[in-house]
C-alpha angles and dihedrals in degrees: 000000000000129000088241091050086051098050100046085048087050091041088049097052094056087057098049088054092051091048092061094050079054097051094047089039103258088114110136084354117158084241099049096089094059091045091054102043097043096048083044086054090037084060092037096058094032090056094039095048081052083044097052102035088066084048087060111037116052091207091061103048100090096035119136094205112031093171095062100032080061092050092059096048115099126256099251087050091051093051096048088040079063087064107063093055119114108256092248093062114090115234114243132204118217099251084051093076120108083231097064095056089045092066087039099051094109101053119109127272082017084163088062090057088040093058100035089050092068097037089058088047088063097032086054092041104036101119095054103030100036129099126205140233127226091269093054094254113145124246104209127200107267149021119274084220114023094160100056090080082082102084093205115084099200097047096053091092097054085049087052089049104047089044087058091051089056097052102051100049079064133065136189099209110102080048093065097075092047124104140235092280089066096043096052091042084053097037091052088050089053098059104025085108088053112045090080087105127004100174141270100310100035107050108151121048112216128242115243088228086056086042100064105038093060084051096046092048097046087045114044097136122043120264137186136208106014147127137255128194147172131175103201090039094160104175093348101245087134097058091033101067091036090064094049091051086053095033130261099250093046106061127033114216124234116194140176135193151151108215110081087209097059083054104055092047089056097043082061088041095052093045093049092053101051096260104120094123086067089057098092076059101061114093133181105205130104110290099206099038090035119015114178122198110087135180128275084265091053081225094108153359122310110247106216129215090221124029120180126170152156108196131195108276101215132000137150118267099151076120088070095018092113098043091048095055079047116126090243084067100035100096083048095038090038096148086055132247121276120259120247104253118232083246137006097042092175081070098072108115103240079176093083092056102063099036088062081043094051090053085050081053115051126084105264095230114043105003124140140189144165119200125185106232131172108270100236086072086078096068100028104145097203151010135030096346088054091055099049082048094052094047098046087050095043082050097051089234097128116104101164142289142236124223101206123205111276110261093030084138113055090211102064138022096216113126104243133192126183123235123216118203131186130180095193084099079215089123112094083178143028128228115219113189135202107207090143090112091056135100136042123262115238125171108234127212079006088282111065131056131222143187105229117200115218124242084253095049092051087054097043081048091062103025093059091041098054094040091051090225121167112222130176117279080354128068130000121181116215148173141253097253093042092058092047094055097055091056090274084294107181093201125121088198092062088054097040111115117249107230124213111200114217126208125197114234128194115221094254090048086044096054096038080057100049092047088053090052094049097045085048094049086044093057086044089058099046083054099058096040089054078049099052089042099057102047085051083062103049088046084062091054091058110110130199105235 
């Protein structure tokens, strides 16, 4: 079976799945999105636990009916069967299977066993599939009563019923042996009804192409053993592709946020692309009041090897404004905290904020991030964006930055560059890129517009960025002192090189240009002179009444 087949099946089924919340309506309710996602990650681990168990046990490889060859199997073989398992798939009971509701679809009160299978499988699997909050309390898979969203008692049964006939005429596993490219095209399917808004700290969902090219900048080269975080991780498309740039089994992922729903999203998104050991690392909870992850001594904050984000641009923390500006944040929070303007308080740059608290964050030799900012951060004149640039270019940390198309999330219209930082100290010199005149604009979902980067601009982006190559109206490479003496600007535009262009003139063409400039200078001045003289006149004709 193709990719593509395997896509549109995937594609259909969630479909299929919405159609039914429609039908029993639950169509564009606050509560859809859980009830998709959870019955999509019900199949997925349904089908991978199927998937894995034939991996592990030779006599069931060639089955044509693994359900039922496990049902037969005694309970000690099961059990040992469990064992085997890699530690990312969840361990199902039996009576867990989709199958087994399925054949038990017509009992009464189905909706009762729906809702208490899943329970059990988090219950089962909590210390492996579960996030935390801040306090430390456990988020577990899935919800204890999935089928009360339908308001109606006596249809949840029949929306039980039709969500389990969906689910058997599909299967996962030709997807298992798909990369990180089909599961980001399907995970971004999944939710594309839902990113409208992630929360309060994760406003703007980021685009896969984006994505990878920060990756693909920050990792040009492999690496093993290190860690990725991001403290505004939203759906977790920015740490995602970063770890699949690095490779999955050789980073683990720490992650912070304050929208639920974010998390949730990124939990799904971990566990489909082979990260569930990074699950105990996700953490729902407020970065800049709380942040959690904390170093091996538990008497400050973790540094990270790799630190990606796109942080919320603007919101209103005029709440936590004070305690922020407090003296316990102020070696975290060292350029300051925005005031809270007299009107408009969504407009405070939180931005700001987690950008001083990525640089906290990162190791201090070695450490590299890379962090989306409007653009107009780059050029600030004064206040608190000056001072963090001041501070990234006295410390050596800037390795360039990228100026993106406008529209290049569908989400906003803000104009938004990408700033890469590295605490090696191994840059003499910085690369600042124009790509604001690429891209095509596309409308997306028929309503917003979006500026689209080709397959080749995606590969000039990094390769000129990693080669550190200068190229006319694009990239310029420059050094420290340079930077500092055009107020720390982070512009290309203010590098690049006026040109002057020169034309060669023979004697005849330069004196045939000259005597056209002076005639034309000598009607503008007889002009002038018929203008001055009659206003002198008019002046004359003034009287005093």
């Amino acid at each position: 079976m193709t990719t593509e087949t395997i896509i549109a099946n995937t594609k259909q089924m969630i479909d299929d799945l919405k159609t039914v919340c429609a039908n029993f309506g639950l169509g564009n309710a606050s509560s859809e999105y859980k009830i998709i996602t959870e019955i999509f990650l019900y199949k997925f681990l349904n089908d991978k636990f199927l998937y894995e168990v034939q991996q592990a046990e030779e006599s069931l490889k060639d089955s044509d009916n693994v359900e039922q060859a496990l049902n037969d199997m005694s309970e000690d073989d099961y059990e040992m069967l469990m064992m085997l398992l890699p530690p990312a798939t969840a361990k199902l009971k039996k009576e867990h299977f989709i199958s087994y509701l399925f054949n038990h679809k017509n009992d009464d009160k189905f909706n009762e066993l729906f809702d208490s299978t899943l329970w059990d499988i988090s219950n089962t699997n909590l210390d492996v599939f579960s996030v935390s909050t801040g306090s430390g309390d456990k988020i577990r898979l899935f919800d204890e009563h999935l089928s009360q969203n339908v308001t109606e008692s006596n249809r949840r049964s029949d929306f039980c019923k039709a969500m389990i006939d969906k689910l058997v005429t599909f299967s996962f596993a030709d997807a298992f042996s798909q990369k990180y490219d089909f599961f980001a095209t399907i995970f971004e399917y999944l939710i594309k009804d839902y990113n409208k808004d992630f929360g309060k700290y994760a406003e703007y969902y980021t685009p896969h192409s984006i994505a990878s090219i920060i990756a693909r900048i920050m990792v040009p080269e492999g690496t093993q053993n290190v860690t990725v975080y991001d403290p505004a991780a939203g759906s977790g498309t920015l740490v995602l592709a970063l770890a699949h740039e690095i490779g999955e089994s050789n980073c683990t992922i720490y992650t912070q946020d304050i929208s639920q729903k974010s998390n949730e999203f990124l939990r799904l998104n971990l566990i489909l692309n082979n990260l569930v050991h990074s699950l105990g690392h996700v953490v729902h909870g407020d970065t800049l009041l709380s942040p959690q992850h904390l170093n091996r001594q538990k008497n400050g904050l973790m540094k990270f090897d790799y630190i990606v984000s796109n942080p919320p641009f603007n919101v209103d923390f005029s709440d936590n404004r004070d305690t922020l500006a407090g003296d316990i944040y102020k070696e975290r929070f060292w350029a300051g905290v925005p005031n809270v303007p007299n009107k408009k308080k969504d407009s405070m740059a939180i931005y700001q904020m987690f950008l001083q608290h990525i640089i906290f964050s990162m190791k201090e030799s070695g450490g590299k991030a890379a962090v989306v900012v409007p653009t107009g951060f780059l050029t600030a004149g004064t206040g608190i964006p000056k001072k963090i640039r001041e501070r990234i270019v006295k410390e050596r940390m800037l390795r360039g930055v990228v100026s993106m198309p406008s529209n290049i999330f569908a989400t906003t219209g803000t104009n938004v560059s990408v700033v890469f930082l590295d605490n090696t100290k191994k840059y003499e010199q910085a690369i600042l890129m124009d790509a604001s005149k690429l891209g095509t604009k596309v409308k997306i979902d028929g309503k917003n517009q979006r500026t689209v980067l080709s397959p080749e601009e995606i590969e000039d982006i990094i390769h000129t960025f990693n080669n550190f190559e200068s190229k006319d109206d694009f990239s310029v490479v420059v050094d420290y002192e340079k930077i500092e003496q055009k107020k720390c600007s982070f512009s290309a535009g203010q590098y690049f090189e006026v040109k002057i262009e020169y034309v060669e003139l023979t004697q005849e063409e330069f004196k045939a240009k000259m005597d056209g400039y002076a005639e034309k200078l000598t009607e503008l001045f007889a002009e002038g002179n018929a203008l001055q003289a009659e206003i002198i006149e008019q002046l004359k004709k003034v009287k005093y009444e």
